[in-house]
N, C-alpha and C positions, 0 to 999 in steps of 0.2 A: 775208521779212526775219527773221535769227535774232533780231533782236535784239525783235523783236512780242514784248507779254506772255505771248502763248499758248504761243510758242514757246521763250521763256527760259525761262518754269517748267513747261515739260514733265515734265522730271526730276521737280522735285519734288510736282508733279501725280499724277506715277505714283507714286512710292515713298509718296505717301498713299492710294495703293489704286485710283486715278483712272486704267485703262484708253484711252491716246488714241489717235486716228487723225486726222491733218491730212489735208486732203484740195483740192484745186484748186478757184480758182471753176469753175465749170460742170460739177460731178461732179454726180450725181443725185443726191440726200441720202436721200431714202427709201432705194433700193438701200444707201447707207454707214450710216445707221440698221440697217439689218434687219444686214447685214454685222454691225454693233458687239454687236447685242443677243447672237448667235452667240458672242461672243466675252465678252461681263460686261456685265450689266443693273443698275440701269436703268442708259436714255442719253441721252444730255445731249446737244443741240445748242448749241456753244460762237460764236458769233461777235463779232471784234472785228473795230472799225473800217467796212472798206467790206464786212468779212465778217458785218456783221450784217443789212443788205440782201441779203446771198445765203443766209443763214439765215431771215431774213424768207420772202422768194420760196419758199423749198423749204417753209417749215410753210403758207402760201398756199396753195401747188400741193399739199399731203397730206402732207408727211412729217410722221410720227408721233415725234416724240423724247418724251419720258418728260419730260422738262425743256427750258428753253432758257431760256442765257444771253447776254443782250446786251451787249457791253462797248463803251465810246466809236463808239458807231455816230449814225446820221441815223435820227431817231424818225419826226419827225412834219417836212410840209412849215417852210420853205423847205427844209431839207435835201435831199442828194443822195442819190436814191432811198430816201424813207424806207420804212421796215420797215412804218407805219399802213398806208400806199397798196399793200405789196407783201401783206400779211396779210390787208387789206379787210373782216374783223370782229374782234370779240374775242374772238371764239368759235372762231378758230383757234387760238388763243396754246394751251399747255399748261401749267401752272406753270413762270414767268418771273421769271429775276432780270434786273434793269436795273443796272449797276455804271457810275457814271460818277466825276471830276471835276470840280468845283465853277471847276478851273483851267482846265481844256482849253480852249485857244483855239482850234483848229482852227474854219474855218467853213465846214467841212462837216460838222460834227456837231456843231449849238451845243446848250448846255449849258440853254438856254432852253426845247429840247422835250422836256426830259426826265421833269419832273414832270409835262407835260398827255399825255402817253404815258402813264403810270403810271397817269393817272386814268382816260383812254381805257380801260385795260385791262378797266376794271370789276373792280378786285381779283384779276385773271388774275397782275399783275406786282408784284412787288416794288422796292423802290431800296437798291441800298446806294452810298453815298457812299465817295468812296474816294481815299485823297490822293496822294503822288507830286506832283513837279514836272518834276525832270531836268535838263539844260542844253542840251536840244537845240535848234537854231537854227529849224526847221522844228516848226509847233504842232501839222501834222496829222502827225509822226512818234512812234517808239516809243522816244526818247529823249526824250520832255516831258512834259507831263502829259497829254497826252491817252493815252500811252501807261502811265501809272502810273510812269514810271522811278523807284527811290525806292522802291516800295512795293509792291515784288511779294512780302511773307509777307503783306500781307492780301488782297492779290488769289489766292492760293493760300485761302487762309484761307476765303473768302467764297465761291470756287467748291465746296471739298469742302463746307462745312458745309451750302451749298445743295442738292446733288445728294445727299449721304450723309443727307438728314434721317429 
């Protein structure tokens, strides 16, 4: 969907020096890791939404990113397929940022697992809180707050300063 956060501030993503490549669920991410480093180190494994459980799954199964950032994703159970259960320690995580909304309604990614993740981490993951509402009619869309609409220079803002540190 262009209208996902990741994919609206693509542009401005890169013209902050931030090299991206999107890539399908079920691409092998290690293989698109090694690809990226080829191409501008470090590298960030980026997931929003249901792409944060398929970002999960690949650092699980070994891919190595330099960083990973989780944006309005399913942490920790009830959620749909959470990232805890796809990661299975916390000794997989790499330096992680957690970026959510306080608003997201969506309930598949409620906003309740987000701090006992953080803690789970064992100091692996950070939080940044991040606002946006939007008018989207749909809570688990990229026009509400689960998608940040509304507040994509700090969602730009919070991804470079994280990776560029």
């Amino acid at each position: 969907d262009p209208a996902d956060p990741l994919l609206r501030n693509q542009a401005a993503l890169n013209a902050r020096g931030i090299a991206t490549l999107t890539v399908p669920h079920g691409t092998r991410l290690g293989q698109a890791i090694e690809y990226m480093r080829s191409v501008k180190a470090p590298v960030a494994l980026v997931g929003m939404s249901a792409g944060v459980s398929f970002a999960a799954l690949g650092v699980g199964r070994g891919a190595k990113p330099d960083t990973l950032v989780l944006i309005s994703g399913s942490l920790m159970a009830p959620g749909k397929m959470p990232a805890q259960e796809a990661l299975k320690t916390p000794a997989a995580l790499p330096p992680t940022l957690v970026m959510a909304n306080r608003r997201d309604a969506c309930d598949l990614t409620p906003v309740s697992a987000v701090e006992p993740f953080v803690a789970w981490s064992g100091g692996r993951a950070a939080l940044q809180w991040i606002g946006g509402a939007g008018s989207g009619r749909d809570p688990c869309g990229p026009n509400s707050a689960h998608g940040f609409m509304g507040a994509d220079a700090e969602v730009v803002d919070g991804i470079v300063r994280f990776i560029v540190r």
